[in-house]
N, C-alpha and C positions, 0 to 999 in steps of 0.2 A: 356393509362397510362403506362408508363415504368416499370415496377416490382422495386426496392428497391435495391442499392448496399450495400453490405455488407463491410463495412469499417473496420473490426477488433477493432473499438471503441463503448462504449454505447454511444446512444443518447444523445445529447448536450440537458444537463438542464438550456435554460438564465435565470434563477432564479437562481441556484448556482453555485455557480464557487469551485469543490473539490478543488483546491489550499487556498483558506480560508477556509475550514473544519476540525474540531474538531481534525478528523482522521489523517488525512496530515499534520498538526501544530503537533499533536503528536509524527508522523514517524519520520516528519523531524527534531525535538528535538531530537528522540533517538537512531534513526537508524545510525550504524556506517557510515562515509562520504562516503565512495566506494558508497553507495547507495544513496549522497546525489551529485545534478550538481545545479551550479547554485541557489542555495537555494531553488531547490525542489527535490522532488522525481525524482530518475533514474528508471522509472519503467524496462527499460528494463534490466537493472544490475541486478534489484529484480526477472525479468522473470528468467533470467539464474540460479540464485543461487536455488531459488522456487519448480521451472519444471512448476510453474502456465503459464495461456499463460497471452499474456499481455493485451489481453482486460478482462481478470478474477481479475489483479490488477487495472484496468482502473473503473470494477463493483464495487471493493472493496473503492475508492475512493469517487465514485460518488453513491451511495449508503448509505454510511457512516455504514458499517454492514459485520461482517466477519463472517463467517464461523469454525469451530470449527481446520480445515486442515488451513484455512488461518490464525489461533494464531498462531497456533503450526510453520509455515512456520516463520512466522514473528516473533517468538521467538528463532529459529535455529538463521535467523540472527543473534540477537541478539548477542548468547553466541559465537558465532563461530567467532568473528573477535578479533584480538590483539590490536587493539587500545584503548589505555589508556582511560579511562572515557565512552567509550561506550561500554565495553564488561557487557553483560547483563543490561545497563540501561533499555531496554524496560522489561516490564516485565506482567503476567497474569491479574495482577487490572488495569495495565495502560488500557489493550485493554478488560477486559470483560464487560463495559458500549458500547463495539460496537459490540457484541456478537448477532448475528440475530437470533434467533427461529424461 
């Protein structure tokens, strides 16, 4: 048996698909467009701005469950862009129902 390659992705859940989740439907509401392609998440635009790698926002998706460094990352966005109607839409109540313990 081959040993396992490491793809920089988490494992494909066919049971969900993160582009219909809670989480994602949320980002992609609130998150300023720089961050948003095609009507989903740019996760790599989100790596750059973050310092996260990209399969830590790939967890963060398909998980549905952040980390206390992943609001806070995902609330910098937020306040830090000029764009009219998305500077600080997202905010702490939006994402503490995905807050993991």
């Amino acid at each position: 048996m081959e040993p396992k390659v490491y793809t920089g992705r988490p494992s494909k859940n066919d049971d969900f698909k993160f582009y219909d989740g809670k989480l994602c439907q949320l980002l992609v509401e609130k998150l300023p467009s720089e961050f948003i392609k095609g009507g989903r998440i740019d996760t790599l635009a989100i790596c750059k701005v973050t310092g996260n790698a990209r399969y830590t926002v790939y967890r963060w998706l398909n998980e549905q469950t952040l980390s206390k460094k992943a609001i806070l990352s995902l609330l910098k966005l937020s306040e830090t862009t000029n764009e009219p109607g998305k500077k600080a839409a997202l905010t702490k109540e939006d994402l503490i129902p995905f807050f993991g313990l």
